[in-house]
C-alpha positions in Angstrom: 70.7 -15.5 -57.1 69.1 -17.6 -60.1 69.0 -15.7 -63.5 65.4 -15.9 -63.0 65.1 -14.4 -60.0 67.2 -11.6 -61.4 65.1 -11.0 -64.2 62.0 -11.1 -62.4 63.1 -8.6 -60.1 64.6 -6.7 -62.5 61.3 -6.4 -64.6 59.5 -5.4 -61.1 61.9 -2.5 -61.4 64.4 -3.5 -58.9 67.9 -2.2 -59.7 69.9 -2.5 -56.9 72.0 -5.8 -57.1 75.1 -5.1 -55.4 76.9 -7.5 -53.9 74.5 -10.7 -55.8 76.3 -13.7 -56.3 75.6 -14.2 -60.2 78.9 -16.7 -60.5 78.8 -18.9 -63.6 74.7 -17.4 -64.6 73.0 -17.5 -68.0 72.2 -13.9 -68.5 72.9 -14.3 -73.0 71.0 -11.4 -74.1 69.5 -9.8 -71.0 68.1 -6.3 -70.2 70.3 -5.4 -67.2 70.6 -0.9 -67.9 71.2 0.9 -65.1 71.2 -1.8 -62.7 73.4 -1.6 -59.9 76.1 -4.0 -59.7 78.3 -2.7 -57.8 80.8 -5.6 -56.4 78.6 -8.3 -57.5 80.2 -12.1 -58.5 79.9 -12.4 -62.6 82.7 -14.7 -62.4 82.5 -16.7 -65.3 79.0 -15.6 -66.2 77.4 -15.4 -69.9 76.6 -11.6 -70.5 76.7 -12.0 -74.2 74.8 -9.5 -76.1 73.9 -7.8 -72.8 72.4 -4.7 -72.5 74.1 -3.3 -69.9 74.2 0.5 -70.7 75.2 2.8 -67.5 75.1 -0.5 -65.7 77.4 0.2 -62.1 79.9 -3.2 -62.3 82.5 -1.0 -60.0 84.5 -3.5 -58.5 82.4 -6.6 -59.4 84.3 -9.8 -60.0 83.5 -10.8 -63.7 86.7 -12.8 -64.5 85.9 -15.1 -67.1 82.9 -14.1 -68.0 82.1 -13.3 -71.5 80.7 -10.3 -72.4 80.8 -10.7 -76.3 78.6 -8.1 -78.1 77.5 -6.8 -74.8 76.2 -3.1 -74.7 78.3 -1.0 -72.1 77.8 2.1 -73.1 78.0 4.4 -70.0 79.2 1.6 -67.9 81.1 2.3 -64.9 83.7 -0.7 -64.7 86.1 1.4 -61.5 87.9 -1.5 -59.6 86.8 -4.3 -61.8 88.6 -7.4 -62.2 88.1 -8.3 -65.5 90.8 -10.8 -66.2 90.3 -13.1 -68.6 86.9 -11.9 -69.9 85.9 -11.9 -73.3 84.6 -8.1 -73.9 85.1 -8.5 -77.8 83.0 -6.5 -79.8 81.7 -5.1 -76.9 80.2 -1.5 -77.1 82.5 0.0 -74.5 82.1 4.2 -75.3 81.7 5.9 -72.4 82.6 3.7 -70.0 85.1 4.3 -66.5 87.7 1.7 -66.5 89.7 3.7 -63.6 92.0 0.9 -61.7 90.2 -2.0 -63.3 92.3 -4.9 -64.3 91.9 -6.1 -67.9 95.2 -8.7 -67.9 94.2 -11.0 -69.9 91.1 -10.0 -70.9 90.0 -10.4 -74.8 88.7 -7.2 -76.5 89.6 -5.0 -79.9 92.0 -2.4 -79.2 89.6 0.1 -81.5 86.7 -1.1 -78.8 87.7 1.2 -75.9 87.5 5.0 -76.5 86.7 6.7 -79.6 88.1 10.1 -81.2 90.4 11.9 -78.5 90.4 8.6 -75.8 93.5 7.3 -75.0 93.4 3.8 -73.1 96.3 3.5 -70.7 96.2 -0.2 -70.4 97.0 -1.9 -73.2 98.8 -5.5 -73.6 101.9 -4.8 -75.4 99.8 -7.0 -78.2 97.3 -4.3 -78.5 99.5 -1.2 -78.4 101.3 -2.4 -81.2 97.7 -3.4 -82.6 97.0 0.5 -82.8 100.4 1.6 -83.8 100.0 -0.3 -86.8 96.3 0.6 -87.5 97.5 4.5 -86.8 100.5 4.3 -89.3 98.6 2.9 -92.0 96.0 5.7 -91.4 98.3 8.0 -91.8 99.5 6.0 -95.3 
């Protein structure tokens, strides 16, 4: 599927795109809430600056692809392969990472979570990112 068909489609008010191949797409800056993208092929795909609030990527393939600045909010990311994606400064509140895979994956340890959220999978990096950011708090 072309970005261009997705976006026409999209702004028809389709929102069922699981399974689309979107491998290696243009999507910088597009209007993707609430669609359904459930197992879809992002591999490598440009989702910077997305709006992808309460988007369904569970158990999409979107290794490689850079989500930089995208809006997640609400996102369920269950199964996803994320490895190697670039999810920094990502808005990422809200979202279901249950069983995804994030080795490799470029984001801000503060991005995930919020007040009360713990993340479980952390590089050891990025735990000792927030150990440091928590003992100077503490300071």
């Amino acid at each position: 599927m072309t970005r261009d068909e997705l976006l026409r489609l999209y702004n028809a008010g389709t929102r069922d795109f699981q399974g689309a191949d979107l491998s290696f797409a243009d999507l910088r800056g597009a209007n993707l809430s609430e669609a359904n993208l459930s197992g879809a092929n992002l591999s490598e795909a440009n989702l910077s600056g997305a709006n992808l609030q309460g988007a369904d990527l569970s158990f999409a393939d979107v290794r490689g692809t850079n989500l930089k600045g995208a809006d997640l909010m609400g996102a369920d990311l269950m199964g996803t392969d994320l490895k190697g994606a670039n999810l920094r400064g990502a808005d990422l509140r809200s979202i279901t990472l249950c069983s995804a895979t994030i080795d490799g994956a470029s984001l801000n340890p503060g991005d995930v979570g919020g007040p009360g959220h713990i993340l479980y999978a952390l590089t050891d990096a990025e735990a000792e990112w927030v150990k440091q950011q928590r003992e100077e708090a503490t300071k």
